[in-house]
Structures are given as C-alpha cells and as structure tokens.
mmCIF file of the N, C-alpha and C atoms, coordinates in Angstrom:
data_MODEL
# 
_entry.id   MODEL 
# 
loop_
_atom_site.group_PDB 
_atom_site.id 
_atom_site.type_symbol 
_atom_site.label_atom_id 
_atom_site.label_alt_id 
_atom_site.label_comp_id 
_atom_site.label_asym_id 
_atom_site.label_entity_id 
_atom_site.label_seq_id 
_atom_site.pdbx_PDB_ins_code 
_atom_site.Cartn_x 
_atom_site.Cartn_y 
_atom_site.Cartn_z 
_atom_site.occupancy 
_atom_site.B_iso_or_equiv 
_atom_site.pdbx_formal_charge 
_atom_site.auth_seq_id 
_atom_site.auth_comp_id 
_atom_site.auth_asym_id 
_atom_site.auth_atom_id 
_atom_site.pdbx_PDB_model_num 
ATOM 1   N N  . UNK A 1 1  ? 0.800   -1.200  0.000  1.00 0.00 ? 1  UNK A N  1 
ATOM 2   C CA . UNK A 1 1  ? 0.000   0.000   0.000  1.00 0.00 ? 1  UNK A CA 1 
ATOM 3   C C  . UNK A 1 1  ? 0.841   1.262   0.000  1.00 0.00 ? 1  UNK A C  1 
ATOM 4   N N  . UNK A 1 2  ? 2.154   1.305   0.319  1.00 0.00 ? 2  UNK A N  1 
ATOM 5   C CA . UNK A 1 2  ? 2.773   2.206   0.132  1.00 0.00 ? 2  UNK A CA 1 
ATOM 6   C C  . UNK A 1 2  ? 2.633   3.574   1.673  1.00 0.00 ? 2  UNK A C  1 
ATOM 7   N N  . UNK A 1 3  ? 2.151   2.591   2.588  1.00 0.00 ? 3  UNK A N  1 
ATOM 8   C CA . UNK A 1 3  ? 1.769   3.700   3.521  1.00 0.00 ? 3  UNK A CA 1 
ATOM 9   C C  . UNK A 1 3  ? 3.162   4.217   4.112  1.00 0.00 ? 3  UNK A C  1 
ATOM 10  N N  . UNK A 1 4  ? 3.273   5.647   4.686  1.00 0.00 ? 4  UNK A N  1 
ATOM 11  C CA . UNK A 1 4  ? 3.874   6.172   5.281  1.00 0.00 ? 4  UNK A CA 1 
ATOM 12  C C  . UNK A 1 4  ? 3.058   6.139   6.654  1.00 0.00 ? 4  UNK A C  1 
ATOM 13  N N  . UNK A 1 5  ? 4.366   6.579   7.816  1.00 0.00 ? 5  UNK A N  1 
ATOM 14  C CA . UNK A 1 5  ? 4.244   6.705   8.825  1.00 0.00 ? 5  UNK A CA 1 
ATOM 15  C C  . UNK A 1 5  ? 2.841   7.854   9.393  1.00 0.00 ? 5  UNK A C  1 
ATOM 16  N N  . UNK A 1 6  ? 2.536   8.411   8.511  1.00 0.00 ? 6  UNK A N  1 
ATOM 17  C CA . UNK A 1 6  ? 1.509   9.079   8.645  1.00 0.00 ? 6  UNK A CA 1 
ATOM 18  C C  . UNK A 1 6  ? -0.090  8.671   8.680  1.00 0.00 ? 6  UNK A C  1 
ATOM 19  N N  . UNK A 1 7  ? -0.214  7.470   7.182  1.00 0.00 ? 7  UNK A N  1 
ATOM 20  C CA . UNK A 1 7  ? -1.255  6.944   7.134  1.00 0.00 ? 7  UNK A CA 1 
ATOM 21  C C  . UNK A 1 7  ? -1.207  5.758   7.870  1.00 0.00 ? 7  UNK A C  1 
ATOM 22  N N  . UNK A 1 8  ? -0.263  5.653   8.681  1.00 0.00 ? 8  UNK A N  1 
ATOM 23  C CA . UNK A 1 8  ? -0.223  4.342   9.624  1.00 0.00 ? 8  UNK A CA 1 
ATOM 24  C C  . UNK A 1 8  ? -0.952  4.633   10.506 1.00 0.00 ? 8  UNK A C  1 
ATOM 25  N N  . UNK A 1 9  ? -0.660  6.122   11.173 1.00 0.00 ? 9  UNK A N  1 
ATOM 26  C CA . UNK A 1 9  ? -1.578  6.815   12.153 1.00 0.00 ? 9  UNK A CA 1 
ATOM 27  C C  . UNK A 1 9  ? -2.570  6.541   12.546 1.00 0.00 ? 9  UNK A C  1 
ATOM 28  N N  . UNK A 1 10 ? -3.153  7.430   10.981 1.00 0.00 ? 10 UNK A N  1 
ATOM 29  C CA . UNK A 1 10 ? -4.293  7.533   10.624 1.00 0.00 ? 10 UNK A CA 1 
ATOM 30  C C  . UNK A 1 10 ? -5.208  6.154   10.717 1.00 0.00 ? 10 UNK A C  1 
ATOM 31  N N  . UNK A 1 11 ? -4.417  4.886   10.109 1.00 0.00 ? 11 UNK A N  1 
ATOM 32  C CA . UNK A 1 11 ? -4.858  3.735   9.871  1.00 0.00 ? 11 UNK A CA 1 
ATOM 33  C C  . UNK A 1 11 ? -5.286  3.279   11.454 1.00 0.00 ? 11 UNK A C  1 
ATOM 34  N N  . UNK A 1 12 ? -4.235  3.562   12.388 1.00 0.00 ? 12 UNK A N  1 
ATOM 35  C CA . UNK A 1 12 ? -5.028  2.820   13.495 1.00 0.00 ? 12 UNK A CA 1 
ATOM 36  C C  . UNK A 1 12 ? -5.974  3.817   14.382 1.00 0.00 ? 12 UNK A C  1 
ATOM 37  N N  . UNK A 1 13 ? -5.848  5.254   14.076 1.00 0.00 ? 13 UNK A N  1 
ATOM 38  C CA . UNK A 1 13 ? -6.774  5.946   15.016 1.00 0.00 ? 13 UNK A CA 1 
ATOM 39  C C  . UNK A 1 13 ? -8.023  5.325   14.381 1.00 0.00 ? 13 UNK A C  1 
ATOM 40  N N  . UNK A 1 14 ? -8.334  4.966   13.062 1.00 0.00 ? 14 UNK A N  1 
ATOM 41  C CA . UNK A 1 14 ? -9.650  4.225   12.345 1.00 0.00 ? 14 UNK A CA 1 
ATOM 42  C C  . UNK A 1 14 ? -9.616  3.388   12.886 1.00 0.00 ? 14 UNK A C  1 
ATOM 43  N N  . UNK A 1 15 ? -8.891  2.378   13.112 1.00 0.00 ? 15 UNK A N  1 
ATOM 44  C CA . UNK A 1 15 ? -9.207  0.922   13.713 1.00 0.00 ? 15 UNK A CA 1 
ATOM 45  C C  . UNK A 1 15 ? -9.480  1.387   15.164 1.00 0.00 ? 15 UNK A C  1 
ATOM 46  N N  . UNK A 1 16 ? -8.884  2.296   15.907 1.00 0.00 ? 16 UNK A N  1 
ATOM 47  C CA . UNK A 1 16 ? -9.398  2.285   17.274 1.00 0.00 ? 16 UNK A CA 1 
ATOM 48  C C  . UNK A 1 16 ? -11.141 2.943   17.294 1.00 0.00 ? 16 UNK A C  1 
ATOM 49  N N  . UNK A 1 17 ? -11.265 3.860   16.196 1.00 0.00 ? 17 UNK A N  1 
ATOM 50  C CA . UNK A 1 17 ? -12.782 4.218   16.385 1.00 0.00 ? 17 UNK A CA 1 
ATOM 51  C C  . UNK A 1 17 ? -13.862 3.142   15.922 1.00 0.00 ? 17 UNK A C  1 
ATOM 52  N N  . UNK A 1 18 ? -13.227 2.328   15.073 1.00 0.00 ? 18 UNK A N  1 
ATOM 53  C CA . UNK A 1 18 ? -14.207 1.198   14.720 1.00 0.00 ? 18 UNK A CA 1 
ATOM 54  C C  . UNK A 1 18 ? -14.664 0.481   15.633 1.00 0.00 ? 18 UNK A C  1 
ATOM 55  N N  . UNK A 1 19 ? -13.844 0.434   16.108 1.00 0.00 ? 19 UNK A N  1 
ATOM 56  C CA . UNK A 1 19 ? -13.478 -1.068  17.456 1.00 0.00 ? 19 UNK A CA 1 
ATOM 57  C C  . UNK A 1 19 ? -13.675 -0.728  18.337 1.00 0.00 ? 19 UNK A C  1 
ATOM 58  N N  . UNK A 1 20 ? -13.943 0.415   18.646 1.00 0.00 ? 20 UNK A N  1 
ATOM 59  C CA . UNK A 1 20 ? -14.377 0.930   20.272 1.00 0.00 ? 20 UNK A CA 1 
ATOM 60  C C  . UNK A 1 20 ? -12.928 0.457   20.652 1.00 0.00 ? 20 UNK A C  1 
ATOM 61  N N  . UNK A 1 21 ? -12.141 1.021   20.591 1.00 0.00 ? 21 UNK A N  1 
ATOM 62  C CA . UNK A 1 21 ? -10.357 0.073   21.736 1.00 0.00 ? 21 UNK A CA 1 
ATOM 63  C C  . UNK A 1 21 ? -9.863  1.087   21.330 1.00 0.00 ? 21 UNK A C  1 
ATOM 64  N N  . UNK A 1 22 ? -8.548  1.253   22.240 1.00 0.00 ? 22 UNK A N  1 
ATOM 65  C CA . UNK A 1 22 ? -7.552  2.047   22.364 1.00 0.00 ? 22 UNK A CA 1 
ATOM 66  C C  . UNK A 1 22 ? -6.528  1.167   22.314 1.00 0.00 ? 22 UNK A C  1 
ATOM 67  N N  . UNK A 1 23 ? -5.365  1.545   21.404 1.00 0.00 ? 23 UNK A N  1 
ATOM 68  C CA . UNK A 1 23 ? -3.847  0.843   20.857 1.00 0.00 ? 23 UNK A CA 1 
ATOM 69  C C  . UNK A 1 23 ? -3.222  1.570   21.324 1.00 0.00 ? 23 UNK A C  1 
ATOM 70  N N  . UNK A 1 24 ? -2.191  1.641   22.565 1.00 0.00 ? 24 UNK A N  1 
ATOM 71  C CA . UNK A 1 24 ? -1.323  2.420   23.249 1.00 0.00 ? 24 UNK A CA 1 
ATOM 72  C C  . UNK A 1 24 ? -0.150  2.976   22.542 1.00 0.00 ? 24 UNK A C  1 
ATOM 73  N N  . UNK A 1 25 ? 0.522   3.690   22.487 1.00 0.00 ? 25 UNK A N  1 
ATOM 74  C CA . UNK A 1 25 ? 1.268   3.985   22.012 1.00 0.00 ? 25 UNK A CA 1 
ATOM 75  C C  . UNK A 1 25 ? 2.334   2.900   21.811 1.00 0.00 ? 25 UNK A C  1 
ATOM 76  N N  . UNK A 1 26 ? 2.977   2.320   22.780 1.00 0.00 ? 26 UNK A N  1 
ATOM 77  C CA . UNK A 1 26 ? 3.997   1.405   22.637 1.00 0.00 ? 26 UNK A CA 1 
ATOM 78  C C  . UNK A 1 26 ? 3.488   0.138   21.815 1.00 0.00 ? 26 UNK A C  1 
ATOM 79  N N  . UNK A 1 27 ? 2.340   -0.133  21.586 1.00 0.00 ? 27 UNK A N  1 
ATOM 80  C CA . UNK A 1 27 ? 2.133   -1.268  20.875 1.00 0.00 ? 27 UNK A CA 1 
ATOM 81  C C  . UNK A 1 27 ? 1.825   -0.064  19.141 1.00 0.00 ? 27 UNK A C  1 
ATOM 82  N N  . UNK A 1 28 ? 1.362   0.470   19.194 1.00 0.00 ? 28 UNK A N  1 
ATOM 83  C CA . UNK A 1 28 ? 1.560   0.973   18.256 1.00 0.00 ? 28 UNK A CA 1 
ATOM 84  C C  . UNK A 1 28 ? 2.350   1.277   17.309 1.00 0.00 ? 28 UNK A C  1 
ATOM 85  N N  . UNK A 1 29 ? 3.681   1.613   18.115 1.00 0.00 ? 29 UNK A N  1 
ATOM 86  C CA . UNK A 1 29 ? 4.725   2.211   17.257 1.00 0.00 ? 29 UNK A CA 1 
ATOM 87  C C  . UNK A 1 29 ? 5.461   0.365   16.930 1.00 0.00 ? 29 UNK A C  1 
ATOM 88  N N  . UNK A 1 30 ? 4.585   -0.289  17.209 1.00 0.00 ? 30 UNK A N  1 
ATOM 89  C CA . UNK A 1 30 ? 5.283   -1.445  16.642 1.00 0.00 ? 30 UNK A CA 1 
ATOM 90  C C  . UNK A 1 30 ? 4.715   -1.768  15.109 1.00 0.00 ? 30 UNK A C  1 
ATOM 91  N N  . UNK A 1 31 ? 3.933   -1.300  14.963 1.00 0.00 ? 31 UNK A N  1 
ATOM 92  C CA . UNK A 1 31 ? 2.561   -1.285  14.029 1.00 0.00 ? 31 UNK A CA 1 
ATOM 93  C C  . UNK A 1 31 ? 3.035   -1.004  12.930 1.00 0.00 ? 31 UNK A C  1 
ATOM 94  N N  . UNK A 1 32 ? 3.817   -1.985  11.936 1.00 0.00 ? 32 UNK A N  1 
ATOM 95  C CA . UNK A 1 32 ? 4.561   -1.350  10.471 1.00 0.00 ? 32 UNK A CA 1 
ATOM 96  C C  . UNK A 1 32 ? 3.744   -1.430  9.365  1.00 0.00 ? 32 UNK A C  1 
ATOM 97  N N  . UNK A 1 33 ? 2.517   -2.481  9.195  1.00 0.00 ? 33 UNK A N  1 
ATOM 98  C CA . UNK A 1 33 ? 1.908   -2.483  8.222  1.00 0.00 ? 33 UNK A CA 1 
ATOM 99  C C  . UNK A 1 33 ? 0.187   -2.761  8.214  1.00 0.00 ? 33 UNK A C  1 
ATOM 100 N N  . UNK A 1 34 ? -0.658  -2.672  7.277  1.00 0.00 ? 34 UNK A N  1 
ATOM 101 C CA . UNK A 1 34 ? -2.081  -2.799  7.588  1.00 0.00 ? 34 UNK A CA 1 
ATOM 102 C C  . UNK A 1 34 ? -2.241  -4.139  8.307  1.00 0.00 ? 34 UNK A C  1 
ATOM 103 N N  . UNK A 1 35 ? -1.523  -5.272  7.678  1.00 0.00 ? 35 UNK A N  1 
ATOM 104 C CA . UNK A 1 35 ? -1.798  -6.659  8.188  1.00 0.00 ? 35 UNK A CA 1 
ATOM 105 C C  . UNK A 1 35 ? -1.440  -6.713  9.735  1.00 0.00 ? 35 UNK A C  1 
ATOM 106 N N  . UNK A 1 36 ? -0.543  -6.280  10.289 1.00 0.00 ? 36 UNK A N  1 
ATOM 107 C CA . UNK A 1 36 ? -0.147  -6.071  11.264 1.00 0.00 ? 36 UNK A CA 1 
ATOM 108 C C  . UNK A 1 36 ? -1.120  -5.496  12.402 1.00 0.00 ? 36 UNK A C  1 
ATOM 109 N N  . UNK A 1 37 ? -1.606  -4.168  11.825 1.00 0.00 ? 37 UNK A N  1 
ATOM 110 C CA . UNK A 1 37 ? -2.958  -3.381  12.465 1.00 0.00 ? 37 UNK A CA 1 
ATOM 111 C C  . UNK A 1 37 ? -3.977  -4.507  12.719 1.00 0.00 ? 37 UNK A C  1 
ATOM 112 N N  . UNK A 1 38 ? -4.296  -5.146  11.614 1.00 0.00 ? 38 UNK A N  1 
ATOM 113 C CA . UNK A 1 38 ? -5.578  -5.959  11.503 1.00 0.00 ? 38 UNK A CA 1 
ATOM 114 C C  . UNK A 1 38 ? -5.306  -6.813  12.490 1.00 0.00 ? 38 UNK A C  1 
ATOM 115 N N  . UNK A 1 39 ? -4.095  -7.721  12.640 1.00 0.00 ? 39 UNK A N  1 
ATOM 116 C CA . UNK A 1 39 ? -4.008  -8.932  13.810 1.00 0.00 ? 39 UNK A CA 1 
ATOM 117 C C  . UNK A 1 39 ? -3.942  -8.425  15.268 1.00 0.00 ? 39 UNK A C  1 
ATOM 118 N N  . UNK A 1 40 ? -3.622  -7.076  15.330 1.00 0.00 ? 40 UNK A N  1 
ATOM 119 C CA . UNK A 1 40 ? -3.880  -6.889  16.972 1.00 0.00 ? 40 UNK A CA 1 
ATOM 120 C C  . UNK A 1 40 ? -4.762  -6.209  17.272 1.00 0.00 ? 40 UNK A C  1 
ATOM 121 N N  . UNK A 1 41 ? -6.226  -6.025  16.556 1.00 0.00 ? 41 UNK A N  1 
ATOM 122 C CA . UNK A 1 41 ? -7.345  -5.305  16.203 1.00 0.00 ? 41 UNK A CA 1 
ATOM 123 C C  . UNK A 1 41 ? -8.122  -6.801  16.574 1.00 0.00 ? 41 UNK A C  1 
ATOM 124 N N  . UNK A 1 42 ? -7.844  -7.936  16.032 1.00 0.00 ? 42 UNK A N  1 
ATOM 125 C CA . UNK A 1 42 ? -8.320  -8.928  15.902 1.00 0.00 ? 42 UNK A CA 1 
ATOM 126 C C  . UNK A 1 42 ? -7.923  -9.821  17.547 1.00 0.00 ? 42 UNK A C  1 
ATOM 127 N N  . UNK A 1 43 ? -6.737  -9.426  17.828 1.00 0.00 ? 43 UNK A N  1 
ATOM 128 C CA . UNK A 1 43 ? -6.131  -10.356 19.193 1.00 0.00 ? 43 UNK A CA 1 
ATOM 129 C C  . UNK A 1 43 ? -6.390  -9.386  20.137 1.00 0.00 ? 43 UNK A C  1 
ATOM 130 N N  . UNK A 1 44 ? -7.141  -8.193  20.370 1.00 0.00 ? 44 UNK A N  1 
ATOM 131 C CA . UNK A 1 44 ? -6.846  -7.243  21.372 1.00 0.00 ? 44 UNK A CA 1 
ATOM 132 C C  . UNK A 1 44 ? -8.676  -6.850  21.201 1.00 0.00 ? 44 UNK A C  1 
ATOM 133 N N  . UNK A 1 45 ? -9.800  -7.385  20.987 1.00 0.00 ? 45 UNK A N  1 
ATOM 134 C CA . UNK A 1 45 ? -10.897 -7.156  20.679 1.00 0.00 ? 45 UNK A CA 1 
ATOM 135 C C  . UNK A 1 45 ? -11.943 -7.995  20.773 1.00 0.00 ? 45 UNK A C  1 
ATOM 136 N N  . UNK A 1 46 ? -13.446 -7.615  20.630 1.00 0.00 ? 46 UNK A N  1 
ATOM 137 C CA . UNK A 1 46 ? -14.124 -8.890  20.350 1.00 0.00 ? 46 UNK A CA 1 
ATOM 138 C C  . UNK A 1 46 ? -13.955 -9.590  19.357 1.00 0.00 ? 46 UNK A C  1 
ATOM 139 N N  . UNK A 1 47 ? -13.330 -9.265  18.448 1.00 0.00 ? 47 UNK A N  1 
ATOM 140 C CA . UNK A 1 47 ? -13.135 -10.139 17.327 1.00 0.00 ? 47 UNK A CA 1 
ATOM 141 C C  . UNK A 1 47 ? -12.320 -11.673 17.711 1.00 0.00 ? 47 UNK A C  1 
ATOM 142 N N  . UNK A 1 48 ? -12.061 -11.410 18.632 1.00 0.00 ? 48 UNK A N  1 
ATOM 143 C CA . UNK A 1 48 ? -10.939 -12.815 19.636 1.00 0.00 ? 48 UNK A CA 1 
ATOM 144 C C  . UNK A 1 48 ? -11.943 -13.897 19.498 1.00 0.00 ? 48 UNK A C  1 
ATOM 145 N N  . UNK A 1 49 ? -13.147 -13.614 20.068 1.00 0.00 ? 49 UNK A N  1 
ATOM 146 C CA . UNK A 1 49 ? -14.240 -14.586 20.485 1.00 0.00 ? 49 UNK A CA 1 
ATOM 147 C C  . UNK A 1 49 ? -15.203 -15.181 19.383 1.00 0.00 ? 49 UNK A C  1 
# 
C-alpha cells in the first residue's frame, strides 16, 4: 500500500474508532503495516471470540 508513517496513524486511530479500543502507544509504534494493524485489532478485541 505504500503507507507512510503518517497513514499508519491515521490507519489505526480508524481501527481504534471502529473497534471501540484504544492501541497504546507502545504497541503501536510497533505497528509497520495494515496486516499487522488488523491482527492486533483482531487479538486485542471482540473479534478474539
């Protein structure tokens, strides 16, 4: 996708408003790509269950 550090941001402040959740900073800045977003969106959510 070509994202920069910017639309990475962006990418998870969306995943945190979708999801009702908050991604802390430190797990965040681990956060290099969409697939990445998606699996701890998925392991950190109802989506677990």
């Amino acid at each position: 996708l070509n994202a920069d550090s910017l639309d990475l941001v962006e990418l998870i402040m969306a995943f945190e408003e979708a999801y009702g959740m908050e991604i802390p900073d430190e797990d965040a800045e681990k956060i290099q790509t969409v697939g990445q977003a998606w699996d701890y969106v998925k392991e950190h959510s109802d989506l677990a269950s």
